[in-house]
C-alpha positions in Angstrom: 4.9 -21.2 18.8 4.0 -18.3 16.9 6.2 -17.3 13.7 5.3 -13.8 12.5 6.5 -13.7 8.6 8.8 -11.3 7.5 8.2 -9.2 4.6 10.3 -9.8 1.0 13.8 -8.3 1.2 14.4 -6.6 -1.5 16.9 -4.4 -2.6 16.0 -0.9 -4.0 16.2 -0.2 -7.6 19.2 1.8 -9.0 16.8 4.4 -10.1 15.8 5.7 -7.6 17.9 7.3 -3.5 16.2 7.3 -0.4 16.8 9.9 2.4 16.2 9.7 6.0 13.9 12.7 7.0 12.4 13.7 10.2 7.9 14.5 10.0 7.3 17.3 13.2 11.0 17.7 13.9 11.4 19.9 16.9 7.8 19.5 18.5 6.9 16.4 21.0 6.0 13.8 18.3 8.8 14.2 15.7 8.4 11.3 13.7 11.0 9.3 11.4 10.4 9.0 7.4 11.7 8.5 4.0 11.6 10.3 1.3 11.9 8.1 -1.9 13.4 10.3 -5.1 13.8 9.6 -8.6 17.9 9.3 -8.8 19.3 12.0 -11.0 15.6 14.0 -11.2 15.8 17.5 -12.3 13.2 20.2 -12.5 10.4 20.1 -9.5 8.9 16.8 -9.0 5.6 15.9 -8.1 5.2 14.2 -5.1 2.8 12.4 -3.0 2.4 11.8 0.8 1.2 8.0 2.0 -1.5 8.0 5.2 -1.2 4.3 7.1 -4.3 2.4 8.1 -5.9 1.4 11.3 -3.0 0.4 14.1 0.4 1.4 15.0 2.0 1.1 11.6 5.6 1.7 10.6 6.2 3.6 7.7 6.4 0.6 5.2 3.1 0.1 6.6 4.1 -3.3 7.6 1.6 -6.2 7.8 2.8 -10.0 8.2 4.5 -10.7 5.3 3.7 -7.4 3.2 5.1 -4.0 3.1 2.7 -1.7 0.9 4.2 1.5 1.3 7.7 0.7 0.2 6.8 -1.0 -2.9 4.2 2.0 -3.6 7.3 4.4 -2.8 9.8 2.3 -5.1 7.4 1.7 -7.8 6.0 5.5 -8.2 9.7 6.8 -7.8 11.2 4.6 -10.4 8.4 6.5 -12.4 9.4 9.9 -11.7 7.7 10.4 -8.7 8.7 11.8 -5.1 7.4 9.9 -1.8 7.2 10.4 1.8 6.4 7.6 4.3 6.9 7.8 8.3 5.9 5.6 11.1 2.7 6.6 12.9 2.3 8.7 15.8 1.2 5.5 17.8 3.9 3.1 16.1 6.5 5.2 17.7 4.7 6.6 21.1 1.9 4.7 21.4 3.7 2.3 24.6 4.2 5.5 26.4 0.4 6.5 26.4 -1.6 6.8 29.4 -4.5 5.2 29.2 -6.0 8.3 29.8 -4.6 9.9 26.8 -5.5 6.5 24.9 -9.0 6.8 25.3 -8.9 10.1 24.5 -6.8 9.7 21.2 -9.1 10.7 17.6 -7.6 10.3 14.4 -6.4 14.2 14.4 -3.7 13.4 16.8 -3.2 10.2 15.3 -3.5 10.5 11.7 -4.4 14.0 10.4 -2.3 16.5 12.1 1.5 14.3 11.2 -0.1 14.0 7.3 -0.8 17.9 7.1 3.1 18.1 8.9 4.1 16.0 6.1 2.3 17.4 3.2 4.1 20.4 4.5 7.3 19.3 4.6 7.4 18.3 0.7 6.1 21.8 0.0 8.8 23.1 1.8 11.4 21.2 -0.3 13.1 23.3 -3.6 13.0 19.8 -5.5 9.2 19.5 -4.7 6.9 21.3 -7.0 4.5 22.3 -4.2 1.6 23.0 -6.3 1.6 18.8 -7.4 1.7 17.0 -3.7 -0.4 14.4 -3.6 -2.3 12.5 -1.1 -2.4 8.4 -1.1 -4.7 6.8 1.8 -4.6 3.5 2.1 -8.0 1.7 4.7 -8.5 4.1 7.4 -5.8 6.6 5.8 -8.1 6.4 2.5 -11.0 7.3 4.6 -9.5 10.4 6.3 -7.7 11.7 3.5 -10.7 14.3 2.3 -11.0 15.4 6.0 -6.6 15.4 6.1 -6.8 17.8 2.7 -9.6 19.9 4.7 -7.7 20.6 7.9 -4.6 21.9 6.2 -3.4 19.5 3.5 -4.7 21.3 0.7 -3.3 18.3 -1.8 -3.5 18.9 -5.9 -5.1 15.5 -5.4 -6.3 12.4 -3.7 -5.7 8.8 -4.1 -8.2 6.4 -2.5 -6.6 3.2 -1.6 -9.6 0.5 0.1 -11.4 3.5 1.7 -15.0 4.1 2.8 -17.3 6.9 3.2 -18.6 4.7 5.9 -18.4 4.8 9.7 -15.2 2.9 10.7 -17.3 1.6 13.7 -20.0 -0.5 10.8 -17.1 -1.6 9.0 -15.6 -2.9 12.0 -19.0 -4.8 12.3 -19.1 -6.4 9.2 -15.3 -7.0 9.3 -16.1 -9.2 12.4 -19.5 -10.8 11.0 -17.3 -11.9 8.6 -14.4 -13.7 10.6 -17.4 -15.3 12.1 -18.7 -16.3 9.6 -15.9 -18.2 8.3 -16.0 -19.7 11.9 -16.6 -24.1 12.1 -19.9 -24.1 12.9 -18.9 -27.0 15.5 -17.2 -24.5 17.4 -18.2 -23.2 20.8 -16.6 -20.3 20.6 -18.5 -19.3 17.3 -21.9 -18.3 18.9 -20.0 -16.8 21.9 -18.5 -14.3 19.4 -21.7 -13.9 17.4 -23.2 -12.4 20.8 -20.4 -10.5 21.5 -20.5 -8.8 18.1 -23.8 -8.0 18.2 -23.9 -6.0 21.9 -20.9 -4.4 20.4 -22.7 -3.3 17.8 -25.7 -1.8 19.7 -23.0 0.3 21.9 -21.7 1.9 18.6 -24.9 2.5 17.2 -25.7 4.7 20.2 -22.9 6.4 20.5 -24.6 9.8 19.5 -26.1 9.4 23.2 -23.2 9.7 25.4 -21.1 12.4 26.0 -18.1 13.2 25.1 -17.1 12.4 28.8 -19.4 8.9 28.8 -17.7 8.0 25.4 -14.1 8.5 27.1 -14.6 6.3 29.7 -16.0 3.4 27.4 -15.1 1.2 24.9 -17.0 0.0 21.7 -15.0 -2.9 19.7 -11.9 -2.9 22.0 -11.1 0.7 20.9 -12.1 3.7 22.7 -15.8 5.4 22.2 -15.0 8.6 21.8 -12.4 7.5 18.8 -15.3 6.1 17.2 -17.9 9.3 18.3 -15.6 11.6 16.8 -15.4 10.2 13.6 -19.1 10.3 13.2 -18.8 13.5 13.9 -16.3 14.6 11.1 -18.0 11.6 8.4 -15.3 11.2 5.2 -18.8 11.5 2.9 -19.3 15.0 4.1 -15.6 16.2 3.0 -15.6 13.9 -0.3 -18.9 14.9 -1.0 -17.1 18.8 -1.2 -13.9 17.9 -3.2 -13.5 19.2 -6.6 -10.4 18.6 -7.5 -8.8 15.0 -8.9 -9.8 11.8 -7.2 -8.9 8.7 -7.8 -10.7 5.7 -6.3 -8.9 2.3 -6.1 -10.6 -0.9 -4.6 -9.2 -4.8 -4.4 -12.2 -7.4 -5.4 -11.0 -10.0 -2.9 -10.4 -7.3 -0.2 -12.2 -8.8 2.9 -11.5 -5.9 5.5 -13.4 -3.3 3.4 -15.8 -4.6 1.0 -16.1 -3.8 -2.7 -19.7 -4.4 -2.4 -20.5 -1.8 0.4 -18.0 0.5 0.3 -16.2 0.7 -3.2 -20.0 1.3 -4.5 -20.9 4.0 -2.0 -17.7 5.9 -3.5 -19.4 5.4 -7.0 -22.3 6.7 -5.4 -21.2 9.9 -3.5 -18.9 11.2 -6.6 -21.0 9.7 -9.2 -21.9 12.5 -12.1 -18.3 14.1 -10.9 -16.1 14.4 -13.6 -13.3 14.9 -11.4 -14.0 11.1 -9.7 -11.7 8.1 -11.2 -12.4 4.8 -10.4 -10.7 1.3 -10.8 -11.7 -2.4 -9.0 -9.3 -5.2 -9.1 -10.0 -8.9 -9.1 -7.8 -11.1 -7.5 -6.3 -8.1 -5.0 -6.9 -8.0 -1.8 -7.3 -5.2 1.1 -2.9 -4.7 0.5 -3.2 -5.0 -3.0 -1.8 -8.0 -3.1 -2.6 -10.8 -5.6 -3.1 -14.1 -3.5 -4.5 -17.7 -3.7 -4.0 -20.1 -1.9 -4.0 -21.6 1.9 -5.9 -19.4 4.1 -7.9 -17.4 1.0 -10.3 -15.2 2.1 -8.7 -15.1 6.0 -6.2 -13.2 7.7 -4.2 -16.2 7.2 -3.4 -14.7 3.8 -1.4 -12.1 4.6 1.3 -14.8 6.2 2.6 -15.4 2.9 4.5 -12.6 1.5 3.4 -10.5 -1.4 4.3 -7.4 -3.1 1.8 -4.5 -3.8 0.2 -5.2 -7.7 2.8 -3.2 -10.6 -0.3 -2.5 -12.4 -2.0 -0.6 -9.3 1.1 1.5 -9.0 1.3 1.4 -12.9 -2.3 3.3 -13.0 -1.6 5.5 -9.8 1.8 7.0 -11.5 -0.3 7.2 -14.6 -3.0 9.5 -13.1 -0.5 11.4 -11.0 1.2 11.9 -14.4 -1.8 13.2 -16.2 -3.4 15.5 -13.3 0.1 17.4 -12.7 
């Protein structure tokens, strides 16, 4: 049997109030949040929205045994600093879908239109100084964020959390190179899977052939084409490659999901020369941040034993918030 791990409970510090807020209230994908406050704050506080990962991810952005958004919205409050987290269009809708609507799904319904909603929604609030909201993307949310302040955003900043300027479809490729790799060589199954990967792989490196129709009705990696197809189509390097204002760039060493030696250095790349470009890698962290060794290193299996998001992370994100506002 199967045991999914729960996360630490914890108990919120005495620093800091919670309050239950609601991201799109009124149109057809209102979605729950929190906003996390400094307790007893006065003057307008800067603030910073947090943009999930790949999946259908509640707004602690739950994974196994971790929960990296409420120990970034804990930490960075008991520094000063406002935060709003909400579950994800799909956490909360996604089992309704059609499947026709699924495979018609981009990251603008899923991602970037609720994160403009919610950068909105802090502006909108008297405590919130609304010229110091702040975006934090975190995987795929780290990779969208330049396209998210683009479309309507308009942040005083962005924080990078494992991102990529890369395709999401080529990370997805080496994400699954490496499981195999990691594979007993003895097993069956292993070579099976290596084929498998690799006439995936071919599908998504044509998918600038189909149509928008033909990439609708397909799949490339278990997700649908056009998901994939539209990405390309809106790449994060073209919108990073155009920001001027504060970036800050933060990459685990041990992350195994996005890799510090193909992606963390094409951020160094794109912004290099920038003076508005911050960068930071962290040994021993992996893709959450967390700082784990131990049985099942290196695997999925890691992220079974709970962890908390590194202090120091926060530490240096509160720190730069601090300094750019």
């Amino acid at each position: 049997m199967l045991i999914t791990p729960k996360p630490i409970d914890k108990e919120a510090p005495a620093t800091i109030v919670e309050e239950e807020v609601t991201v799109g209230e009124g149109t057809p994908y209102a979605l729950g949040g929190t906003l996390t406050l400094p307790k007893n704050a006065t003057g307008p506080l800067t603030a910073v929205v947090l943009v999930q990962g790949s999946g259908a991810s509640d707004r602690d952005e739950t994974v196994s045994g971790y929960t990296p958004f409420r120990d970034i919205a804990w930490g960075l409050a008991e520094q000063g600093i406002a935060v709003l987290r909400y579950d994800k269009r799909t956490f909360v809708y996604g089992s309704s879908m059609t499947t026709e609507a699924f495979m018609k799904m981009t990251v603008k319904e899923e991602t970037i239109d609720d994160a403009i909603v919610a950068a909105k929604l802090l502006k909108a609030d008297k405590r919130i100084d609304a010229s110091k909201v702040y975006v934090i993307g975190h995987s795929l949310g780290g990779m969208l964020a330049p396209r998210i302040d683009a479309e309507g955003g308009d942040f005083a900043g962005l924080v990078l959390l494992a991102g990529s300027p890369r395709s999401l479809w080529e990370i997805v490729y080496d994400q699954n190179q490496a499981f195999i790799a990691a594979m007993d060589d003895k097993d069956p199954a292993k070579a099976a899977n290596a084929q498998l990967i690799e006439a995936e792989y071919k599908k998504a490196q044509a998918l600038g052939t189909l149509t928008d129709a033909q990439a609708q009705a397909t799949t490339v990696f278990s997700l649908p084409a056009y998901y994939f197809k539209e990405m390309d189509n809106h790449p994060a390097s073209g919108y990073a490659a155009k920001l001027t204002k504060p970036v800050l760039v933060l990459q685990g060493k041990d992350d195994f999901q996005v890799f510090a030696n193909k992606d963390y250095v094409l951020w160094e790349e794109l912004f290099k020369g920038k003076s508005n470009a911050s960068f930071k890698l962290y040994p021993g962290l992996n893709h959450f941040f967390v700082d784990y060794s131990g049985e099942g290193e290196g695997t999925l299996a890691e992220y079974n034993h709970p962890g908390s998001f590194a202090e120091p992370v926060i530490s240096d994100i509160a720190k730069w918030l601090k300094q750019h506002a």
